[in-house]
C-alpha positions as CSV (number, residue, x, y, z in Angstrom):
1,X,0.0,0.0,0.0
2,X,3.2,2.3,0.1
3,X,2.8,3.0,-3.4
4,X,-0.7,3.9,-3.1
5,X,0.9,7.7,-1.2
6,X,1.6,8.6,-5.2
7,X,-2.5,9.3,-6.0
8,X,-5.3,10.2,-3.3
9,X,-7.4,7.5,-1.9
10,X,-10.2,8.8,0.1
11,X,-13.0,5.9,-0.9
12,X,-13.0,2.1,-0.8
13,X,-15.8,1.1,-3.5
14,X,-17.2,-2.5,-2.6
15,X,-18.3,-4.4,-5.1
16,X,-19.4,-8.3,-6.0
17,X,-18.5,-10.4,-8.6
18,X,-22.3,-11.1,-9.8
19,X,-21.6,-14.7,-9.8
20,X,-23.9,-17.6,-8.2
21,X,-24.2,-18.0,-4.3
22,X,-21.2,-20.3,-3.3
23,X,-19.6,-20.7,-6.6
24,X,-15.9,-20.0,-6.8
25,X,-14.5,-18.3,-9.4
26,X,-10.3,-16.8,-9.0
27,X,-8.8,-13.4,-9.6
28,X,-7.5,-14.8,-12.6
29,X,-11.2,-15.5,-13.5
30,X,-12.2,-12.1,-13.3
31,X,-9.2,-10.6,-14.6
32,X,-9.8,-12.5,-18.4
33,X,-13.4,-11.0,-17.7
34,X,-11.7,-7.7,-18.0
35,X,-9.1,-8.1,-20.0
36,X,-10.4,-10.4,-22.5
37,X,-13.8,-9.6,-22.3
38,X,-13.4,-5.9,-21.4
39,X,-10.3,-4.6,-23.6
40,X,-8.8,-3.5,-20.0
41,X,-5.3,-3.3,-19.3
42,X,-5.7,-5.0,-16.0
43,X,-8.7,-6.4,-13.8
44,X,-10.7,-3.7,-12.7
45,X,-10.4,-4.1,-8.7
46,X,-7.5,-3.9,-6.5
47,X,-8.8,-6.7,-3.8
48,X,-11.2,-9.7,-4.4
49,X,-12.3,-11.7,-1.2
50,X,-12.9,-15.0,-2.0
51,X,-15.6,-17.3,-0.5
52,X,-13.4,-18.4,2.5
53,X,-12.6,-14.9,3.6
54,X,-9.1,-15.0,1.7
55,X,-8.3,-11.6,-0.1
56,X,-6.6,-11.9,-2.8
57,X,-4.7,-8.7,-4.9
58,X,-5.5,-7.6,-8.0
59,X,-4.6,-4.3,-9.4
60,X,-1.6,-2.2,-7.9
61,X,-3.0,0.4,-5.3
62,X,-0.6,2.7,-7.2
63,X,-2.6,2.3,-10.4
64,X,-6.2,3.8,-10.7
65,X,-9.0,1.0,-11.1
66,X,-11.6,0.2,-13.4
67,X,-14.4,-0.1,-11.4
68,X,-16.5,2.9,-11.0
69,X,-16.7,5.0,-13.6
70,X,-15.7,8.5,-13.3
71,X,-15.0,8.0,-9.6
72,X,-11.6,5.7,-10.4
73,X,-8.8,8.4,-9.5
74,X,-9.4,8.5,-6.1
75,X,-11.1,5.3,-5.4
76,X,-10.0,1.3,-4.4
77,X,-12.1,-1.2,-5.8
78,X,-12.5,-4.1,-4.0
79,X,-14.8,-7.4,-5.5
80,X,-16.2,-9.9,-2.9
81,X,-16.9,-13.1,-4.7
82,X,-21.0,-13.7,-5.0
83,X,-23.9,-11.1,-5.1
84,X,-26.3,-13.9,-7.0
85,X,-28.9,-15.9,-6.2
86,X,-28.2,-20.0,-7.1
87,X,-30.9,-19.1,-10.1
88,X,-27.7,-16.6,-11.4
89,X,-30.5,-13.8,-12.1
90,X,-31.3,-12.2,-8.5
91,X,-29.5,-10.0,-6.7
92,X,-28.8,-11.2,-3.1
93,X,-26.6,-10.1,-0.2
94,X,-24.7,-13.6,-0.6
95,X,-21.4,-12.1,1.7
96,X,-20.6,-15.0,3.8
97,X,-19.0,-13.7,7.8
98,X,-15.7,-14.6,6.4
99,X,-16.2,-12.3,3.7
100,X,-17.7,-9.6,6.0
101,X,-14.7,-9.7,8.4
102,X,-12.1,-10.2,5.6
103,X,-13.6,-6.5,4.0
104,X,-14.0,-4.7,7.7
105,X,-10.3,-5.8,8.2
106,X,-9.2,-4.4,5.1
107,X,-11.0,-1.3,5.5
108,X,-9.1,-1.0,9.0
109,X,-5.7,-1.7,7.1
110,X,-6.3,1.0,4.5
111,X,-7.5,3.6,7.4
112,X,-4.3,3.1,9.1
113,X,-2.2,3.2,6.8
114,X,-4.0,6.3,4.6
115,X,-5.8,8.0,7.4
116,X,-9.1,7.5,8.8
117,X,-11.3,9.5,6.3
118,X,-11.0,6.7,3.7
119,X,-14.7,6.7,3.4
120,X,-16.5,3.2,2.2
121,X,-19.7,2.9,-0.3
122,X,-21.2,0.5,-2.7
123,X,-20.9,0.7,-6.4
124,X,-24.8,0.9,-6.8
125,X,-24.6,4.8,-5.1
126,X,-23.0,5.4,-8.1
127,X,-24.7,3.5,-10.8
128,X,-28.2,2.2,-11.3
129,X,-26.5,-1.2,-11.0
130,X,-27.6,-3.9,-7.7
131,X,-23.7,-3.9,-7.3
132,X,-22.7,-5.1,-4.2
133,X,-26.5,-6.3,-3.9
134,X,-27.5,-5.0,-0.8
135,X,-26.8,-1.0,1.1
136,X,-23.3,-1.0,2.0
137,X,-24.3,2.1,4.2
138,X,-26.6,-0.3,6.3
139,X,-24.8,-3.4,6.3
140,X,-21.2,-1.3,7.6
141,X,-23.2,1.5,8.9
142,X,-20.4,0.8,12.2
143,X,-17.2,1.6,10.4
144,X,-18.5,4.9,7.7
């Protein structure tokens, strides 16, 4: 996160990977997504939290994301695996504990490391998208 010091991160921008409750898909999974499927340089996020609580990296803090449009610059992206109900239509707050402690551990890295007016907020406040599938202002309304 040293490197991230070179551009201004005041938001953490949670998102999920709109794939089915319990099915695992990798970073690398979602990085073809983006890269093939997307014409991206990179995949879009800079964390993805697997089903097991496990984060994994994705792009370099140091680089702006491709997750939010026109709210990249100062923004980290981070994916948690899910958001989908088993019929792979239906948006559902599919976050298993794991998951929930492995984001509100992150966001407590980020703050102490950056400061603690990183603020936190789902991708649907910015889009008309069900991204992260449920109010990330209610579910973390603890740490905002």
């Amino acid at each position: 996160m040293a490197r991230a010091a070179k551009r201004h991160i005041d938001e953490i921008v949670l998102h999920c990977s709109a794939t089915r409750e319990g099915q695992d898909i990798s970073v690398e999974t979602i990085r073809s997504w983006h890269v093939d499927g997307n014409g991206w340089s990179d995949i879009g996020y800079h964390a993805v939290i697997m089903l097991d609580g496990t984060l994994e990296l994705g792009r370099p803090l140091h680089r702006s994301g491709a997750h939010v449009k026109g709210h990249n610059a100062n923004t980290i992206g981070v994916c948690y695996i899910g958001g989908v109900e088993a019929d792979g239509k239906t948006a559902k707050d599919t976050m298993t504990p794991a998951q929930e402690q492995a984001f509100r551990n992150y966001v407590t890295a980020v703050r102490q490391i950056l400061g603690p007016y990183v603020a936190i907020s789902g991708h649907n406040q910015y889009s008309s998208k069900d991204c992260p599938s449920f109010d990330v202002r209610e579910k973390f309304a603890d740490i905002l």
